[in-house]
KEVONU-590188 format. One line per field, with one value per residue (C-alpha): x, y, z; chain; residue number from 1. Coordinates in nm, 3 decimals, padded with zeros to 5 digits. Layout:
<rs>
X [X,...]
Y [Y,...]
Z [Z,...]
lumgu [A,...]
guza [NUM,...]
</rs>
This chain:
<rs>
X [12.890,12.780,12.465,12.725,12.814,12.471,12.324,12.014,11.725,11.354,11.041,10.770,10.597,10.200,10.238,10.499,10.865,10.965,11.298,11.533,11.716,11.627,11.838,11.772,12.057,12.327,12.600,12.964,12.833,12.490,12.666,12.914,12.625,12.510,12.926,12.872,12.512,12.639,12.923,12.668,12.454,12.170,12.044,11.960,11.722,11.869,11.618,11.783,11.637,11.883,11.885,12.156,12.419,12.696,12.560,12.680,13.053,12.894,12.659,12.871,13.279,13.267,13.645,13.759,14.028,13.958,14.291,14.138,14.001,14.178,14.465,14.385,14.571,14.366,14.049,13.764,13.439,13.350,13.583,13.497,13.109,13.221,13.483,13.208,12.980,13.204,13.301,12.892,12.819,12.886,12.536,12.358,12.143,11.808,11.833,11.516,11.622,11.461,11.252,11.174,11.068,10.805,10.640,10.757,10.576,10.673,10.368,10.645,10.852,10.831,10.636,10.786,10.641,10.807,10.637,10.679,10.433,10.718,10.599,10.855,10.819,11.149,11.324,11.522,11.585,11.955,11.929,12.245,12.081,12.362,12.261,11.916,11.756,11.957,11.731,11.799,11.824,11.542,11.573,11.400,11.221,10.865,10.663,10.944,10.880,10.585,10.838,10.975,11.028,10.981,11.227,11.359,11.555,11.752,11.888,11.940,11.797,11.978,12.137,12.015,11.714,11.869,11.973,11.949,11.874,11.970,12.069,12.192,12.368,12.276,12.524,12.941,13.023,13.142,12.802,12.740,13.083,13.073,12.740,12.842,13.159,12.987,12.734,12.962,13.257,12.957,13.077,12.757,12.425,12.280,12.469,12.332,12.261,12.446,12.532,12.571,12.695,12.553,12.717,12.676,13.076,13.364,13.494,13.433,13.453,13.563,13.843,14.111,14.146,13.771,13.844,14.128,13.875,13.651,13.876,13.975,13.595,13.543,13.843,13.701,13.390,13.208,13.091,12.967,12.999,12.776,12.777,12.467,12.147,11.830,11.559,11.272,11.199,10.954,10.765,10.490,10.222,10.303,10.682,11.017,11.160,11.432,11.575,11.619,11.970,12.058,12.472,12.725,12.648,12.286,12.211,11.925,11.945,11.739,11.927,11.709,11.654,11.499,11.612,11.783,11.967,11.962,12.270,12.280,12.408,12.191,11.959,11.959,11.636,11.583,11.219,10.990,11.270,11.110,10.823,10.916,10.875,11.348,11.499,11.656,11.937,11.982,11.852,12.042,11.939,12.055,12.252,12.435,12.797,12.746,12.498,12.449,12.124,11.826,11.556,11.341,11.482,11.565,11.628,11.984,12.148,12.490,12.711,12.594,12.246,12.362,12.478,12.678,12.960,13.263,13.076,13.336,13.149,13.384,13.334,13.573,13.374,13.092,13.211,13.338,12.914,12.814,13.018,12.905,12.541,12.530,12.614,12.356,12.092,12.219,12.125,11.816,11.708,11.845,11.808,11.857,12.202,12.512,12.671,13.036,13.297,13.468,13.740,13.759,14.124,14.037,13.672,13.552,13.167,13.269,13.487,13.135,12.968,13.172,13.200,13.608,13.802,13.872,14.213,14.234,14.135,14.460,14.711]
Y [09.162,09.253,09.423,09.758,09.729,09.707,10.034,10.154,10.061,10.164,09.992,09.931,10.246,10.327,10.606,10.610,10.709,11.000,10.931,11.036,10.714,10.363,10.080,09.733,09.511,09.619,09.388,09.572,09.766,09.864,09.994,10.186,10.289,10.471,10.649,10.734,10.925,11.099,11.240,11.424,11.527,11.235,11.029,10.695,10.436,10.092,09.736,09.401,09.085,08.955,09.107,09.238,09.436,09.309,09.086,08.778,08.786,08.864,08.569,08.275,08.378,08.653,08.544,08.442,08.670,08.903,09.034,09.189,09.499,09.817,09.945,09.697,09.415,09.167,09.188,08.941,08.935,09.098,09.367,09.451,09.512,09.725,09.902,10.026,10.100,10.308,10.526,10.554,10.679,11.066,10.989,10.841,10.617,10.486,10.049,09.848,09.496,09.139,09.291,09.167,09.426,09.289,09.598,09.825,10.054,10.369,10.647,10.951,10.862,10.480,10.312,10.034,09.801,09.525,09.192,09.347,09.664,09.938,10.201,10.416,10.702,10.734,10.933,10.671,10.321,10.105,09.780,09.655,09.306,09.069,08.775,08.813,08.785,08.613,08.318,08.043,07.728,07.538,07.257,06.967,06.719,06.715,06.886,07.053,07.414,07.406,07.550,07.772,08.109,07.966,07.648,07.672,07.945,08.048,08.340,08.418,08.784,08.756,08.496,08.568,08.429,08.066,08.070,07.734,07.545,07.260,07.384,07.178,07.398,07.261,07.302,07.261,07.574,07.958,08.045,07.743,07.689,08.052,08.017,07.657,07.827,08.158,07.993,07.728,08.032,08.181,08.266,08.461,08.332,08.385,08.075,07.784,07.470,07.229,07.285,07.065,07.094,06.853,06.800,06.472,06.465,06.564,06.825,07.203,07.509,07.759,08.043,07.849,08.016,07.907,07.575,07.595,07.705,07.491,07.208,07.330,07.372,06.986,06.916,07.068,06.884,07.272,07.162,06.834,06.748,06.480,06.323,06.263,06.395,06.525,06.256,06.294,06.481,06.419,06.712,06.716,06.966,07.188,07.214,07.030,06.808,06.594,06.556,06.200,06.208,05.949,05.847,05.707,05.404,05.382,05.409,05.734,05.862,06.120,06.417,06.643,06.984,07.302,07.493,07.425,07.647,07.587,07.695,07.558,07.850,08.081,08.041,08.336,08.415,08.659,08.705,08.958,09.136,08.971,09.123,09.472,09.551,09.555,09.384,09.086,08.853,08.515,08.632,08.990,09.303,09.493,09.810,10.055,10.097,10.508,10.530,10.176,10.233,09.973,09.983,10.198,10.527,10.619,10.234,10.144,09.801,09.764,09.462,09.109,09.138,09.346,09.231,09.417,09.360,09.225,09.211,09.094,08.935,09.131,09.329,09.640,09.652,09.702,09.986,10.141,10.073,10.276,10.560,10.617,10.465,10.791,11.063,10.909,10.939,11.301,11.393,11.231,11.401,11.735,11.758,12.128,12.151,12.055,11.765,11.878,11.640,11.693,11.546,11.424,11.569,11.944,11.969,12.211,12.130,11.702,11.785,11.954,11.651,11.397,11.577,11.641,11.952,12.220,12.246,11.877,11.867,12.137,11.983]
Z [11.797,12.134,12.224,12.277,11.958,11.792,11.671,11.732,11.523,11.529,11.609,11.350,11.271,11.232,10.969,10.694,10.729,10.518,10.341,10.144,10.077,10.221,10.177,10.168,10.305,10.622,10.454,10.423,10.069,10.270,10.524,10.281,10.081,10.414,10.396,10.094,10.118,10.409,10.237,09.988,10.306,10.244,10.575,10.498,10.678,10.641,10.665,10.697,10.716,10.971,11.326,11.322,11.123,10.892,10.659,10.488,10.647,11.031,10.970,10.769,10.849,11.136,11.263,10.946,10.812,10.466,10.289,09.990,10.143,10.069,10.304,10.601,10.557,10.701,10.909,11.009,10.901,11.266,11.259,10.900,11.039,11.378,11.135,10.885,11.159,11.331,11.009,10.955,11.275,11.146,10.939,11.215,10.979,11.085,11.118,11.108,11.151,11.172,10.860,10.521,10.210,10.099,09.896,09.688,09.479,09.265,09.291,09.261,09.486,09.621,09.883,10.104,10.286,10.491,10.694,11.013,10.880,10.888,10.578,10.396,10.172,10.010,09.685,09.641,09.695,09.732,09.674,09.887,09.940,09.845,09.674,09.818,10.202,10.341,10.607,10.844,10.677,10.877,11.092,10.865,11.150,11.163,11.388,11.586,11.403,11.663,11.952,11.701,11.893,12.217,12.245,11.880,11.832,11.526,11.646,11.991,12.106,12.484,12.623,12.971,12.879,12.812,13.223,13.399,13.014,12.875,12.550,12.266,11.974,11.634,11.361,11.236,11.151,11.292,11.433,11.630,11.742,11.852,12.065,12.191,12.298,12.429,12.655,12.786,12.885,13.077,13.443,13.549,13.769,13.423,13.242,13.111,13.306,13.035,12.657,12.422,12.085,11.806,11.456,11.244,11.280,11.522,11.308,11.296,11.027,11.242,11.304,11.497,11.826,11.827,11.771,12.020,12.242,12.173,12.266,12.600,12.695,12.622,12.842,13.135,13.078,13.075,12.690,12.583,12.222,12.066,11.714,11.512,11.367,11.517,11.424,11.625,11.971,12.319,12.458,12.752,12.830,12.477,12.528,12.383,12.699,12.493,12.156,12.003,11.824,11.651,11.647,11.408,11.548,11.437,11.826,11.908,12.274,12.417,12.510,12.759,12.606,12.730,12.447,12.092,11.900,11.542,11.334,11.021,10.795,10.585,10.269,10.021,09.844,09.585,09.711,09.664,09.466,09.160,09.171,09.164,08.814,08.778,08.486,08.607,08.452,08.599,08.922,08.963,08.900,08.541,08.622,08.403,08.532,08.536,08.825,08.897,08.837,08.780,08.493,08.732,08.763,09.156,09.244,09.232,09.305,09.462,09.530,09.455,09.391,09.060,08.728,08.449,08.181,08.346,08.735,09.000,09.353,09.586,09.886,09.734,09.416,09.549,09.742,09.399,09.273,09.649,09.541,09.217,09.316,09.548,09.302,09.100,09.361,09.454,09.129,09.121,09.421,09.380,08.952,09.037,09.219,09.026,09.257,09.321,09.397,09.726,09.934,10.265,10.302,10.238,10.202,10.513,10.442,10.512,10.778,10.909,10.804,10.942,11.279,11.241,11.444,11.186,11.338,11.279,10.970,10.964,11.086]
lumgu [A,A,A,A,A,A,A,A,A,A,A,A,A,A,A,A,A,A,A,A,A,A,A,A,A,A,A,A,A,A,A,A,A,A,A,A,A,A,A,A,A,A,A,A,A,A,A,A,A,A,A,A,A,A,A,A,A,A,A,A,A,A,A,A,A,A,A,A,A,A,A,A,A,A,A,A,A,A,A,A,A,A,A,A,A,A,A,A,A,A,A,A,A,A,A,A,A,A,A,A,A,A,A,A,A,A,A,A,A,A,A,A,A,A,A,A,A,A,A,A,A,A,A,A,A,A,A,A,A,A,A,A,A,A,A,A,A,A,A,A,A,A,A,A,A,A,A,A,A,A,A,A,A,A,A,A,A,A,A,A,A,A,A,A,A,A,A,A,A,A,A,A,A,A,A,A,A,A,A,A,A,A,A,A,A,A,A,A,A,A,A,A,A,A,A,A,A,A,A,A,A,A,A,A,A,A,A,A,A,A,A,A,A,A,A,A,A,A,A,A,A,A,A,A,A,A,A,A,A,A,A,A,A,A,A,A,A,A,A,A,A,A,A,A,A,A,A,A,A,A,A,A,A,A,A,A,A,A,A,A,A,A,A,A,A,A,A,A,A,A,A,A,A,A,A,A,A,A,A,A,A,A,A,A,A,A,A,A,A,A,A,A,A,A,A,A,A,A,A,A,A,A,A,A,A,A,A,A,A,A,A,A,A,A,A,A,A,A,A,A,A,A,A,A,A,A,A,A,A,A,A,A,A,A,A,A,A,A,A,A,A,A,A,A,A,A,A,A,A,A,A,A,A,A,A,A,A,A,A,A,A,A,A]
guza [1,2,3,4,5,6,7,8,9,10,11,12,13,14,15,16,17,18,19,20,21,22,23,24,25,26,27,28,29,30,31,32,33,34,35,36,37,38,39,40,41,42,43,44,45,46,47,48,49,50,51,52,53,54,55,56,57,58,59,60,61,62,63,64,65,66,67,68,69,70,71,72,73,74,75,76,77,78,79,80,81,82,83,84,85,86,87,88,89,90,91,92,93,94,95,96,97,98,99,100,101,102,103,104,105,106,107,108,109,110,111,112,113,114,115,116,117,118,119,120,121,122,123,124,125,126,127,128,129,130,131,132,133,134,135,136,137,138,139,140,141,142,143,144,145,146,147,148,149,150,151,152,153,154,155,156,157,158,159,160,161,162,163,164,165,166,167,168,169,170,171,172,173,174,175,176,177,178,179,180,181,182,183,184,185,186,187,188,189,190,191,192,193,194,195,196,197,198,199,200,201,202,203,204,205,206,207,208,209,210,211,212,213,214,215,216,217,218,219,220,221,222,223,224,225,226,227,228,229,230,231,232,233,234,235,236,237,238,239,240,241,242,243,244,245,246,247,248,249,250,251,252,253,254,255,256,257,258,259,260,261,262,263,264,265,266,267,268,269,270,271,272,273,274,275,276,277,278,279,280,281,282,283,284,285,286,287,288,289,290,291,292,293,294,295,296,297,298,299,300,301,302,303,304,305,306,307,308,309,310,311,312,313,314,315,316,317,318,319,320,321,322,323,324,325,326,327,328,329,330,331,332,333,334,335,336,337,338,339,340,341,342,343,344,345,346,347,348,349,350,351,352,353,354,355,356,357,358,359,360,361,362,363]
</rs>
């Protein structure tokens, strides 16, 4: 996604952030789960590990295509993300991204915690967090993390700063085709010096007109591709000056490098999640299939972090758990009010909600 297309999100705050709903995770269900609140007129802050939006199918397949999701025939990973966060936009939920949950307690209602020092009071809690937080799988070559942040980068904030680089793109697969491909297009002053893109083999897991891409960029000598494995590096005065890759052919050259770009794919981890007091079956969370609730009552788990009788890992079942996830949470907040269902099609108080011209609505 482009920085246009990125919502807002908020910067770490000193005192805690009172909630009504917080939910961990800004996959496809987390973002649904947002939909879903809104509809029954509850604002949700949303944490994600990742810095970014979109989840598991932004991160590992962004242009490959999805047919199973209701009514759109087929759609990328991308467009699924901008899709979902163009229907949530009504709700105008609260993102705090780049940040890991690392407490939570239940004193009433629950305190959160994450690394980054962001504090949440919150009624409830939706555990949207796929099969854990999801982190870069690290480059393994010792002593390099020391220009992690600085000349190792695993994700790239902007790519202005990367101007007059060497840059060598680690990795075989959508994300570092798609950087490789981005930085070498680049026609501004702003563009990298040289990129080069370094897998152990000349062949690529990517969307097609990537690849295609790809291909043409190597033609017009604007990309350099180079087989082999990272096996050592050179650095003077505290920073990385070359990277020594060794080839198919046994052969290690020293390729200069200002900055690398690591994309290897993504390394679930349950985490601190198993610490938080939730009855847990082979790693997922135990829900009923009523509320989709967890063992702790105002904590509910939706998509693949949960487990129940019959559980299916897809995207539209867990937006079947959101639905039902935020009645249950409506009623846990508001024990009071009977929670009426409504329809989109005819209900004057969503129209409200969702922003939509009465005589729209109408016609």
């Amino acid at each position: 996604m482009t920085s246009a297309q990125l919502p807002p999100h908020a910067p770490a705050a000193t005192a805690p952030i009172e909630a009504d709903a917080v939910i961990i995770g800004a996959g496809p269900v987390g973002l649904f789960q947002v939909f879903e609140l809104g509809l029954l007129d509850i604002r949700a802050h949303v944490i994600d590990a990742l810095p970014y939006p979109g989840g598991q199918p932004v991160e590992l397949y962004p242009h490959k295509p999805i047919y199973d999701i209701p009514a759109i025939a087929v759609c990328t990973g991308k467009e699924l993300a901008e899709s979902l966060l163009k229907q949530i936009e009504p709700f105008a939920p609260t993102f705090h991204l780049g940040q890991e949950v690392t407490v939570v307690e239940p004193h009433g209602r629950f305190f959160i915690a994450t690394a980054k020092g962001t504090r949440f009071i919150t009624r409830t809690l939706f555990i949207a967090a796929g099969v854990g937080a999801f982190q870069p799988r690290a480059l393994k070559v010792d002593g390099i993390e020391a220009f992690e942040g600085r000349q190792l980068l695993y994700h790239v904030a902007d790519p202005a700063q990367l101007a007059g680089h060497n840059v060598v793109v680690l990795g075989g697969e959508d994300a570092a085709v798609d950087w490789a491909v981005r930085l070498a297009s680049d026609e501004s002053a702003q563009r990298p010096a040289n990129v080069v893109l370094l897998h152990r083999r000349d062949a690529f897991q990517a969307a097609p007109a990537q690849l295609q891409r790809l291909h043409e960029l190597r033609e017009a000598h604007r990309l350099q591709f180079m087989p082999g494995q990272i096996t050592g590096f050179e650095a003077a005065d505290e920073r990385l000056t070359g990277l020594k890759v060794t080839g198919p052919d046994a052969v290690t050259r020293i390729v200069p490098t200002d900055t690398l770009v690591v994309c290897l794919g993504l390394s679930p981890k349950l985490g601190p999640i198993a610490d938080w007091s939730l009855a847990i079956e082979r790693k997922q969370l135990v829900v009923d299939t009523e509320q989709f609730a967890t063992s702790v009552p105002g904590i509910y788990a939706v998509g693949d972090i949960n487990t129940y009788p019959g559980k299916k890992k897809l995207i539209l079942c867990g937006f079947h758990e959101a639905t039902l996830a935020a009645f249950g949470a409506a009623a846990h907040i508001r024990p009071e009010q009977k929670i009426l269902l409504q329809y989109t099609t005819t209900s004057p108080k969503l129209h409200k909600l969702l922003g939509v011209n009465p005589q729209v609505a109408q016609g």
